[in-house]
Kinemage of the C-alpha trace (Angstrom):
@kinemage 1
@onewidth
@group {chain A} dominant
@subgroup {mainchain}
@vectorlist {calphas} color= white
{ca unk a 1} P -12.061 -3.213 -27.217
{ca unk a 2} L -9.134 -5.576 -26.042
{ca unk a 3} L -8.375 -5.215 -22.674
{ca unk a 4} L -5.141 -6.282 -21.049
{ca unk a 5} L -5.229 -6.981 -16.684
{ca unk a 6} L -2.188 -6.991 -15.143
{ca unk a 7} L -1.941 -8.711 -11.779
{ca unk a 8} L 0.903 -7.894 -9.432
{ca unk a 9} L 1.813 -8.739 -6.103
{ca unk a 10} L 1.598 -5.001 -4.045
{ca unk a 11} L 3.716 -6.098 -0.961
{ca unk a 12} L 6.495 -7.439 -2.993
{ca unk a 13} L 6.668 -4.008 -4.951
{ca unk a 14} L 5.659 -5.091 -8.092
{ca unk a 15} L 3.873 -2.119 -9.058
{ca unk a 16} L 5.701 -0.027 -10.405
{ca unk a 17} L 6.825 -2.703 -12.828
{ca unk a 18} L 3.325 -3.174 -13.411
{ca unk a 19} L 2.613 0.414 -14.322
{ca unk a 20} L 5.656 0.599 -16.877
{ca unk a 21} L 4.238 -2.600 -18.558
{ca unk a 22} L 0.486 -0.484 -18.802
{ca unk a 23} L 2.395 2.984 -20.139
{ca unk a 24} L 4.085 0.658 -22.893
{ca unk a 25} L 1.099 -1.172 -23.805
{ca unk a 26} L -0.487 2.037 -24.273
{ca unk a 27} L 2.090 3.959 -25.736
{ca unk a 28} L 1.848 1.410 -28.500
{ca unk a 29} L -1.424 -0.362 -28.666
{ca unk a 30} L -3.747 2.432 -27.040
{ca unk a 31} L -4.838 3.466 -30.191
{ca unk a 32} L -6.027 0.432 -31.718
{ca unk a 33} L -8.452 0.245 -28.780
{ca unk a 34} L -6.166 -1.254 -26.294
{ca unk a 35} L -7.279 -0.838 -22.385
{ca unk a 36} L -5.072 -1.594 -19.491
{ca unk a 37} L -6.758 -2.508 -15.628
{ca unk a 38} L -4.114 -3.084 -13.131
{ca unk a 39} L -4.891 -5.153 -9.926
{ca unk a 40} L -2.784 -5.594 -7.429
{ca unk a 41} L -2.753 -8.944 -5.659
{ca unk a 42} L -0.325 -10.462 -3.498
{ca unk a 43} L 1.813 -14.043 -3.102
{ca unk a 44} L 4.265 -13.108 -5.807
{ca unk a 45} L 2.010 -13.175 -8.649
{ca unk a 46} L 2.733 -11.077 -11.926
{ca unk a 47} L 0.399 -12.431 -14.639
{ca unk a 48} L -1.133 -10.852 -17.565
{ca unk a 49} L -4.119 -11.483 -19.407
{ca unk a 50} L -5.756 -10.685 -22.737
{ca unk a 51} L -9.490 -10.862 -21.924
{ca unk a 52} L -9.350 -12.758 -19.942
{ca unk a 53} L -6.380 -15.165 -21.428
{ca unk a 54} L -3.772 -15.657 -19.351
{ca unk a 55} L -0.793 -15.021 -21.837
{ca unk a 56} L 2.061 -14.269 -19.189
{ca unk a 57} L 2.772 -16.080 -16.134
{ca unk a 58} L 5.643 -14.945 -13.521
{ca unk a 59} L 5.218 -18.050 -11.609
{ca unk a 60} L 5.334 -20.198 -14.754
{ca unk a 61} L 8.002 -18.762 -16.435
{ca unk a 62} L 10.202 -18.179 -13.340
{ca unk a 63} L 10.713 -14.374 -14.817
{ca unk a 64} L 8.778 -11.189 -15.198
{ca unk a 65} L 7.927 -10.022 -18.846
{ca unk a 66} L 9.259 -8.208 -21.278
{ca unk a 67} L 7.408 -5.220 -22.454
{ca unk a 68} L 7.931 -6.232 -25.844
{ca unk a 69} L 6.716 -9.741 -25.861
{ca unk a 70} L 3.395 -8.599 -24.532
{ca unk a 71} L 3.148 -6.213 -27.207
{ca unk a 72} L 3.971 -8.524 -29.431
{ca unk a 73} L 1.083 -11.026 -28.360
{ca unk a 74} L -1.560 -8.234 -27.591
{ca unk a 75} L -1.061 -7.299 -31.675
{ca unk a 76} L -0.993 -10.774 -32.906
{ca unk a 77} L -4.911 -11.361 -31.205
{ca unk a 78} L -5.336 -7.904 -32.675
{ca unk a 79} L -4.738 -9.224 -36.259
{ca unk a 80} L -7.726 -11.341 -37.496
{ca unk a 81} L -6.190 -15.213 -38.843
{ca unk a 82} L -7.153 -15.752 -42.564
């Protein structure tokens, strides 16, 4: 099982972002054995991980993710490279 952690900041009221991003992720991907764990954290972070891989940044990227482009990454490591 993959499992995606999202880490948002609580007191800047990133969660409900954060909960739109897990629905999404499991809308599509919960099926292919897809788990989301939210944790909230604080200092403005917004990051999301792929076990443990951090594959989306808020500080890094100066922006908060698109639903699709974690999708989009979650089915790629999903796909087995020839």
């Amino acid at each position: 099982m993959v499992e995606v952690r999202i880490i948002y900041c609580r007191p800047c009221g990133f969660q409900d972002r954060a909960v739109k991003l897990a629905n999404d992720v499991l809308r599509e991907l919960g099926v292919h054995g897809v788990s989301v764990k939210l944790v909230p954290g604080d200092k403005g972070i917004f990051d999301v991980y792929v076990d443990d891989k951090l594959i989306f940044s808020r500080y890094q990227e100066k922006r908060f993710p698109e639903p699709g482009e974690i999708i989009d990454v979650v089915k790629r490591l999903l796909t087995p490279t020839p």
